[in-house]
KOLGU-4560 file (N, C-alpha, C; in nm, 3 decimals, padded with zeros to 5 digits):
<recs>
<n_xx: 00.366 n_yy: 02.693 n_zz: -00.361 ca_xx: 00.372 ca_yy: 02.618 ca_zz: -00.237 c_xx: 00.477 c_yy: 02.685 c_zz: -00.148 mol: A seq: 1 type: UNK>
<n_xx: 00.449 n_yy: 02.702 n_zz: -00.015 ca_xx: 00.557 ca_yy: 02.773 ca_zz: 00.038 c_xx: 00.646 c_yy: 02.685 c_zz: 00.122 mol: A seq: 2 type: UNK>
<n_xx: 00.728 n_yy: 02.732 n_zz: 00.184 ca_xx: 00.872 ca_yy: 02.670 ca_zz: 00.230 c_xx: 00.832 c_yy: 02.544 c_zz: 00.285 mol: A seq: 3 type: UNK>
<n_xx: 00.739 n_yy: 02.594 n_zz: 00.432 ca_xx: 00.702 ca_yy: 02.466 ca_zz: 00.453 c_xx: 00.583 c_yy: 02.388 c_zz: 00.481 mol: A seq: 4 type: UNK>
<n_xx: 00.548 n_yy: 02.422 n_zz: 00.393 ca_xx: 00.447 ca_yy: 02.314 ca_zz: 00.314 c_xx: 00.571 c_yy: 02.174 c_zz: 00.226 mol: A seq: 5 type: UNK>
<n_xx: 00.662 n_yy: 02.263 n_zz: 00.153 ca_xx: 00.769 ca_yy: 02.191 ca_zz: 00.055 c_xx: 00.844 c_yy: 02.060 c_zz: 00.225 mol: A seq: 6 type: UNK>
<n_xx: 00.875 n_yy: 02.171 n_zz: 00.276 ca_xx: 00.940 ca_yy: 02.100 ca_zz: 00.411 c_xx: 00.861 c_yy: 01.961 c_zz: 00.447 mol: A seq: 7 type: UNK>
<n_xx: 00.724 n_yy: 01.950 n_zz: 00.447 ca_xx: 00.619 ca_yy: 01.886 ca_zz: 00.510 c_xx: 00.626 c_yy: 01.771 c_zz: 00.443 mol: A seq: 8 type: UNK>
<n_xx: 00.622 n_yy: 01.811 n_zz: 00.288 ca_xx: 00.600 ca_yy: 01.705 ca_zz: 00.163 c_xx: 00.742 c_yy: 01.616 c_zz: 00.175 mol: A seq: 9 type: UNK>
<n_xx: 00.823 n_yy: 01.702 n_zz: 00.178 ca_xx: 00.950 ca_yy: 01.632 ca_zz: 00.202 c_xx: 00.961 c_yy: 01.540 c_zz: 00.311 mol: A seq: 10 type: UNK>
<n_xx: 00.942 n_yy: 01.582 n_zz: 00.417 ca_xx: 00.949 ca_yy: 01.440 ca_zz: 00.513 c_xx: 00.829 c_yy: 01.371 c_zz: 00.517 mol: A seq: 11 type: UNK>
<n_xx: 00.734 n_yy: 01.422 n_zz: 00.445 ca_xx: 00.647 ca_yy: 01.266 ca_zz: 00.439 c_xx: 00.682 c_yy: 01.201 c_zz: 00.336 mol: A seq: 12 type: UNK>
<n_xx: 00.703 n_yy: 01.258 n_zz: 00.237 ca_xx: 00.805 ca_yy: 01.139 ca_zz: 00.144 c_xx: 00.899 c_yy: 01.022 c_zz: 00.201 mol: A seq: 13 type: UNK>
<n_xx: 00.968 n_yy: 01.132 n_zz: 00.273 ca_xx: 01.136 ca_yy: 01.017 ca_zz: 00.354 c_xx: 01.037 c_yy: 00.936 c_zz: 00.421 mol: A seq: 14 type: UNK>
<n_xx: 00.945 n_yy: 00.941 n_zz: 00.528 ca_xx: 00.894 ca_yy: 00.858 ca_zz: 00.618 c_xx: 00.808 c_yy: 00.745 c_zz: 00.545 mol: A seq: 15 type: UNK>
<n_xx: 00.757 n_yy: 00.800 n_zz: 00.432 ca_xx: 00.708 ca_yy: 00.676 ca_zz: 00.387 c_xx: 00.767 c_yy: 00.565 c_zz: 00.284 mol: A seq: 16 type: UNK>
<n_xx: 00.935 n_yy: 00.635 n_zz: 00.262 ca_xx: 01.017 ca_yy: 00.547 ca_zz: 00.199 c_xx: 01.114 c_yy: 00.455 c_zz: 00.339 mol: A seq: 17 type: UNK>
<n_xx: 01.085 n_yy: 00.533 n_zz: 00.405 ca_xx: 01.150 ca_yy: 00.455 ca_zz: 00.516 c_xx: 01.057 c_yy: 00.367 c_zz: 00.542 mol: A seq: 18 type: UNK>
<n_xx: 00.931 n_yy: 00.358 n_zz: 00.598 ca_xx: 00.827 ca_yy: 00.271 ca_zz: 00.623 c_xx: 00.821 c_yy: 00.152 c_zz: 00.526 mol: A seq: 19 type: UNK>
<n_xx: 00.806 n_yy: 00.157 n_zz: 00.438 ca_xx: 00.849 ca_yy: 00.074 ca_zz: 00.299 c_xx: 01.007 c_yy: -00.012 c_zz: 00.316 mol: A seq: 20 type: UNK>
<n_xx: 01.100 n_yy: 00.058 n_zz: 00.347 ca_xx: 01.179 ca_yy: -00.038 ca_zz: 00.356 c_xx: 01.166 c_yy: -00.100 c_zz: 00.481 mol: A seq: 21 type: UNK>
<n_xx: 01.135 n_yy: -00.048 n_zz: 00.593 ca_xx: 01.150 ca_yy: -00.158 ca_zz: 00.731 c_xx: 01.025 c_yy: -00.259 c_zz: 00.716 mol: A seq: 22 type: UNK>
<n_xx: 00.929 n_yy: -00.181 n_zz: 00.635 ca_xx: 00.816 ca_yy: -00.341 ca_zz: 00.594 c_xx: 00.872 c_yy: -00.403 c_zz: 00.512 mol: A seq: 23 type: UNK>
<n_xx: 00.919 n_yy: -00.401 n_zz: 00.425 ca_xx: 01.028 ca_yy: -00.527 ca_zz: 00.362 c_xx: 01.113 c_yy: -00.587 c_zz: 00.430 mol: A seq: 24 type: UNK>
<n_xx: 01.205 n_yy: -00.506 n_zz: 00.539 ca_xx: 01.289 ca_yy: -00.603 ca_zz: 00.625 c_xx: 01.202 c_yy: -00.677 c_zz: 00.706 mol: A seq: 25 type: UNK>
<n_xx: 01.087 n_yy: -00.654 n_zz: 00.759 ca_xx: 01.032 ca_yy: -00.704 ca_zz: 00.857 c_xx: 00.976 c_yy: -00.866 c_zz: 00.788 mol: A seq: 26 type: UNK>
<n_xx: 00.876 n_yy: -00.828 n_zz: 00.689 ca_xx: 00.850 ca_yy: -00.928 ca_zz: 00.591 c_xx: 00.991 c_yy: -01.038 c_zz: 00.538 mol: A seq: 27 type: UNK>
<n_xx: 01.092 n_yy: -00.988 n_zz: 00.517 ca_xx: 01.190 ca_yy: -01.079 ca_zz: 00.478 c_xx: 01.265 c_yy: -01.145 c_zz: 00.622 mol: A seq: 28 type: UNK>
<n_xx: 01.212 n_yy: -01.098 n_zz: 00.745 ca_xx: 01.258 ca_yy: -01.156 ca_zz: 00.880 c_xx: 01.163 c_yy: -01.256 c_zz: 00.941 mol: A seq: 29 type: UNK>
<n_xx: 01.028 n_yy: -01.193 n_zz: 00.879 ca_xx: 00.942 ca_yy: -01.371 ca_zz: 00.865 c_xx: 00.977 c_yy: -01.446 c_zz: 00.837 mol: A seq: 30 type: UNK>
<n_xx: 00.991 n_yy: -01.457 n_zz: 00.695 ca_xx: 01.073 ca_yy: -01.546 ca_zz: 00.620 c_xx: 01.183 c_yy: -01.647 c_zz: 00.685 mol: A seq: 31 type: UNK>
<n_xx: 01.305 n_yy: -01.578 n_zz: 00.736 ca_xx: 01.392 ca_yy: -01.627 ca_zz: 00.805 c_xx: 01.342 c_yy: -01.737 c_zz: 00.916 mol: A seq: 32 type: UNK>
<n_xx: 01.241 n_yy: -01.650 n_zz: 00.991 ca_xx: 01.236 ca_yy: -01.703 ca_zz: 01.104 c_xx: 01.156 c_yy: -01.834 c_zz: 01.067 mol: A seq: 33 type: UNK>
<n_xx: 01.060 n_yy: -01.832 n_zz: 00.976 ca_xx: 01.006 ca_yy: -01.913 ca_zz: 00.933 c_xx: 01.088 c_yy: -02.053 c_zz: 00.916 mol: A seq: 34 type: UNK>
<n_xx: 01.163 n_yy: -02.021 n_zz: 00.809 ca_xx: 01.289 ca_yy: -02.109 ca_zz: 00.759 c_xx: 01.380 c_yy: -02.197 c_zz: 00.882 mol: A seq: 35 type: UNK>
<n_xx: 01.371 n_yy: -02.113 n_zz: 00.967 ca_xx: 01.480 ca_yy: -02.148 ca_zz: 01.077 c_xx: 01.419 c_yy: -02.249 c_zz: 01.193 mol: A seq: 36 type: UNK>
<n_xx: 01.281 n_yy: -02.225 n_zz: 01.199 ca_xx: 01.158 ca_yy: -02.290 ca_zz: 01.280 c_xx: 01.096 c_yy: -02.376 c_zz: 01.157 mol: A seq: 37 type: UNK>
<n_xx: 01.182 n_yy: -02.495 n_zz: 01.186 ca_xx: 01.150 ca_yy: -02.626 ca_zz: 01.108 c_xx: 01.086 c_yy: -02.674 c_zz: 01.186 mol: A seq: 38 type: UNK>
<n_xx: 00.893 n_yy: -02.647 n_zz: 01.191 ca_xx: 00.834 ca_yy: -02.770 ca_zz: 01.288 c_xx: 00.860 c_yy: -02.902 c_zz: 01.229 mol: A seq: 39 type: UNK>
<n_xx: 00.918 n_yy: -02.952 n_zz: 01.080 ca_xx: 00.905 ca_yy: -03.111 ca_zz: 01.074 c_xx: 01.085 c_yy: -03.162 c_zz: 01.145 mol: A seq: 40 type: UNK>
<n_xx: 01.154 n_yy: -03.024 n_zz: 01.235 ca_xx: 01.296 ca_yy: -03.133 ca_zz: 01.259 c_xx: 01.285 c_yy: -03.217 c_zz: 01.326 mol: A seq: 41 type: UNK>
<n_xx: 01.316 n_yy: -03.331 n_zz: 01.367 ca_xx: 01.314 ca_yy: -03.441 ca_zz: 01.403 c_xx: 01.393 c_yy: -03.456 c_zz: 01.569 mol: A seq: 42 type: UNK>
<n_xx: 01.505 n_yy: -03.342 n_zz: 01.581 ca_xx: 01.555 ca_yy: -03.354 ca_zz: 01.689 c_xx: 01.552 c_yy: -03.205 c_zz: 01.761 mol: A seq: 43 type: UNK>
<n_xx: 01.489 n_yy: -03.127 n_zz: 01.799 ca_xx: 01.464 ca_yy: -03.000 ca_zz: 01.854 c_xx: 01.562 c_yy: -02.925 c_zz: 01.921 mol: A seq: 44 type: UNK>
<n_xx: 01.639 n_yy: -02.996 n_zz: 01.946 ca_xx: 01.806 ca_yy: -02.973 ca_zz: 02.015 c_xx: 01.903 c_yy: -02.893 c_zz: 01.892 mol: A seq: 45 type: UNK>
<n_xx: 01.838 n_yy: -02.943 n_zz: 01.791 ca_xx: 01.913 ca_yy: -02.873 ca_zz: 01.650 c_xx: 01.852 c_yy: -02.759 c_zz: 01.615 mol: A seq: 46 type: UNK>
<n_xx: 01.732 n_yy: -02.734 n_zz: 01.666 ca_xx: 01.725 ca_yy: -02.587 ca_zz: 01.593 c_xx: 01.772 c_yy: -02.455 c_zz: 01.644 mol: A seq: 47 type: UNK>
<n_xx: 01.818 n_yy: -02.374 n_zz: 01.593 ca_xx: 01.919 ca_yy: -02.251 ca_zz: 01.601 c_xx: 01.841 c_yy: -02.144 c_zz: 01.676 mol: A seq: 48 type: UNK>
<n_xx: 01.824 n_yy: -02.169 n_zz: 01.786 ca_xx: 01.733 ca_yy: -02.097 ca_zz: 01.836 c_xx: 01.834 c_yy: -01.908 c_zz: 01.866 mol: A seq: 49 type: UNK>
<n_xx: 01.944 n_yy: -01.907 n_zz: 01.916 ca_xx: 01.983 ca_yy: -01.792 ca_zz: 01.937 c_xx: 01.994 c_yy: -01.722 c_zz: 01.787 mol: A seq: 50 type: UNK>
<n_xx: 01.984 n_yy: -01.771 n_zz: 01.665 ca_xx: 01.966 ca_yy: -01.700 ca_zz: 01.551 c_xx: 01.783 c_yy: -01.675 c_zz: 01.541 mol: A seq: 51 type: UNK>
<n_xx: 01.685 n_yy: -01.718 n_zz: 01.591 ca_xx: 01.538 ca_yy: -01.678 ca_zz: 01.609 c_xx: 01.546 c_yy: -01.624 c_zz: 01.710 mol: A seq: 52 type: UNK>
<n_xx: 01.635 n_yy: -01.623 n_zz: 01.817 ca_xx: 01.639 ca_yy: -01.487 ca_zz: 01.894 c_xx: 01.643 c_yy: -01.338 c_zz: 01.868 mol: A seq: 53 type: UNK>
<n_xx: 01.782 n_yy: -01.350 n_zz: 01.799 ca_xx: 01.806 ca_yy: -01.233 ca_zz: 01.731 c_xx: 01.711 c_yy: -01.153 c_zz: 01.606 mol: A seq: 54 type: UNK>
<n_xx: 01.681 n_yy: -01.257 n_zz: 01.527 ca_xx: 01.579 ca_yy: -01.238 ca_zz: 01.437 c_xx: 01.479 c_yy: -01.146 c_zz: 01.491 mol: A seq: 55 type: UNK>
<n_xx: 01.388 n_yy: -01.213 n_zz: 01.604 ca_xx: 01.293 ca_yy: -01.214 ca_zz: 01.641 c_xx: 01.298 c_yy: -01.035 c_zz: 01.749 mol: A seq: 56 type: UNK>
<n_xx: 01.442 n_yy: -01.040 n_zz: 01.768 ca_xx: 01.411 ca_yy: -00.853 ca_zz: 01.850 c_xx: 01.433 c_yy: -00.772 c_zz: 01.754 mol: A seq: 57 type: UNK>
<n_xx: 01.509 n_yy: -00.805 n_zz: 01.619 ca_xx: 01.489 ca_yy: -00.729 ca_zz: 01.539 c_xx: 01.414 c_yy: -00.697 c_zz: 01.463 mol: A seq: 58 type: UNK>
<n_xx: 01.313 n_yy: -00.818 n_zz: 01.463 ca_xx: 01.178 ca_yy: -00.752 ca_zz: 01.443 c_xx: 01.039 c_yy: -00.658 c_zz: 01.478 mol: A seq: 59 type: UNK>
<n_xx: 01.143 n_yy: -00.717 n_zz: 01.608 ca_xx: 01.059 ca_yy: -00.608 ca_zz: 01.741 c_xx: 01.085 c_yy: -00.485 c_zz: 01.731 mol: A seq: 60 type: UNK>
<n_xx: 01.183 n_yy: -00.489 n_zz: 01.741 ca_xx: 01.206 ca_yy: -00.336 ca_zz: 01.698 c_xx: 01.138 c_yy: -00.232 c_zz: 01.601 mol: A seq: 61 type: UNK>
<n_xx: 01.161 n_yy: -00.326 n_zz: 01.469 ca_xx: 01.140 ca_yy: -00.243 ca_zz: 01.350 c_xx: 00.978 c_yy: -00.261 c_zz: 01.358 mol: A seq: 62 type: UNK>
<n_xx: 00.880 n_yy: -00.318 n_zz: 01.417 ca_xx: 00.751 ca_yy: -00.352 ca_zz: 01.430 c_xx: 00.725 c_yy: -00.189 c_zz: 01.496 mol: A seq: 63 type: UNK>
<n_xx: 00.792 n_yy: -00.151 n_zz: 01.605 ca_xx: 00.819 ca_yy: -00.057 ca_zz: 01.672 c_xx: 00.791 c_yy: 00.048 c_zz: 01.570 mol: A seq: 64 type: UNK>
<n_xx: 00.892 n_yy: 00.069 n_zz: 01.511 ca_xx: 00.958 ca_yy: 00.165 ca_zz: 01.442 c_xx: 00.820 c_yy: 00.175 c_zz: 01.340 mol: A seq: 65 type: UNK>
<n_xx: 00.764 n_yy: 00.099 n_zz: 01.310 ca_xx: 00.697 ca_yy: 00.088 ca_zz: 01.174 c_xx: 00.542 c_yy: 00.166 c_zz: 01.278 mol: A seq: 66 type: UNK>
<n_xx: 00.508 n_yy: 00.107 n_zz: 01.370 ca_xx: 00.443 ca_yy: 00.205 ca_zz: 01.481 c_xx: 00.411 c_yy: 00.339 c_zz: 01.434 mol: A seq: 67 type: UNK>
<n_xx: 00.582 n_yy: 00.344 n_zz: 01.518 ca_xx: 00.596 ca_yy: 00.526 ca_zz: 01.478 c_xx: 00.576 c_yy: 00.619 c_zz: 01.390 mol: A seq: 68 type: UNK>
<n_xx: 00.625 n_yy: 00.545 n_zz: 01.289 ca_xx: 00.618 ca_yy: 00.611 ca_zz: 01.153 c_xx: 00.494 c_yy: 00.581 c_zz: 01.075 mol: A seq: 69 type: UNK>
<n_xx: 00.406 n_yy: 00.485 n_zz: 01.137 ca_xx: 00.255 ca_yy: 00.547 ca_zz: 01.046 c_xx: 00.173 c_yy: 00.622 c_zz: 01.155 mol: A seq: 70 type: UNK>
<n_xx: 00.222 n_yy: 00.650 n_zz: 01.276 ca_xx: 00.117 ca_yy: 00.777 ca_zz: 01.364 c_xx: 00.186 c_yy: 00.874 c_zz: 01.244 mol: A seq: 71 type: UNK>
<n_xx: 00.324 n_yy: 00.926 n_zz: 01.234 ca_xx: 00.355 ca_yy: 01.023 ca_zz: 01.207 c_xx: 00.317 c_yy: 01.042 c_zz: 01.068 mol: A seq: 72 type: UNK>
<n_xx: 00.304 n_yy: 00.954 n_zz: 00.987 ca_xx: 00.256 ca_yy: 00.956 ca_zz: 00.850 c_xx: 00.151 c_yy: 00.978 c_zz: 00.802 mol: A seq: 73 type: UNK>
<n_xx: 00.043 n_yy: 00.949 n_zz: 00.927 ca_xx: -00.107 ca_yy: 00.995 ca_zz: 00.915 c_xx: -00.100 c_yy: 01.135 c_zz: 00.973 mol: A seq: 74 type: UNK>
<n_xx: -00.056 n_yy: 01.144 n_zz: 01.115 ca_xx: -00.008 ca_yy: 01.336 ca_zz: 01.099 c_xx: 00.009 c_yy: 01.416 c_zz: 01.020 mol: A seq: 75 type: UNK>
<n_xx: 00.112 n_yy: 01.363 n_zz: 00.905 ca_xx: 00.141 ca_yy: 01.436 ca_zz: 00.803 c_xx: 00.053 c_yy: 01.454 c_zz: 00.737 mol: A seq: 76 type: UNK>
<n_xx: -00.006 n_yy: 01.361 n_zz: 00.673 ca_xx: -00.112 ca_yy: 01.371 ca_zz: 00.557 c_xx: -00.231 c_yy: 01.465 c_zz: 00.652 mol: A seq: 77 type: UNK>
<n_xx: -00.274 n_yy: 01.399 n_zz: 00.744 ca_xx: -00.351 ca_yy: 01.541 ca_zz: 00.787 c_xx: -00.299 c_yy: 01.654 c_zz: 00.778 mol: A seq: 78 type: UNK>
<n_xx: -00.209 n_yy: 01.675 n_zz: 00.748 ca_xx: -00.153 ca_yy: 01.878 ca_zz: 00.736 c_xx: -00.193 c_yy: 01.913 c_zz: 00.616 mol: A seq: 79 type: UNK>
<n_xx: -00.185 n_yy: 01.798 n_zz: 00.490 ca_xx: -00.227 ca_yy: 01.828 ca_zz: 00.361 c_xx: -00.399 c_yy: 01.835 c_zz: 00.317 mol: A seq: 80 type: UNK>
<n_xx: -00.453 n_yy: 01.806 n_zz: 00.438 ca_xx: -00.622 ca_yy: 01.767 ca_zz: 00.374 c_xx: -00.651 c_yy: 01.925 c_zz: 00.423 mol: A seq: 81 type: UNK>
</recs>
């Protein structure tokens, strides 16, 4: 295999261990938000909304991010077919 081909394999590795973890953060920021968006509270004034704010762009983001990195991940694998 030559240099970079090795080069190629290598960052599609990283990108798809990276992809893997921001789909776990993203999935575990459901969660949160889920948790935090109590439709049974009783007084709506109580729910923590600037913490489902924050939640909620950091999911944006990494939704983003997760975007990016499967165009580029299907790029890659096309170099290998």
């Amino acid at each position: 295999m030559n240099l970079e081909r090795m080069q190629l394999k290598g960052l599609l590795v990283e990108s798809q261990k990276k992809y893997k973890t921001l789909d776990t953060e993203a999935s575990g920021l459901i969660i949160l938000i889920r948790s935090v968006l109590n439709p049974y509270q009783d007084d709506m004034s109580q729910l923590q909304i600037e913490k489902v704010l924050t939640y909620v762009e950091r999911l944006h983001s990494i939704v983003a991010e997760i975007k990016d990195l499967k165009s580029k991940i299907e790029k890659l694998e096309r170099e290998f077919e």
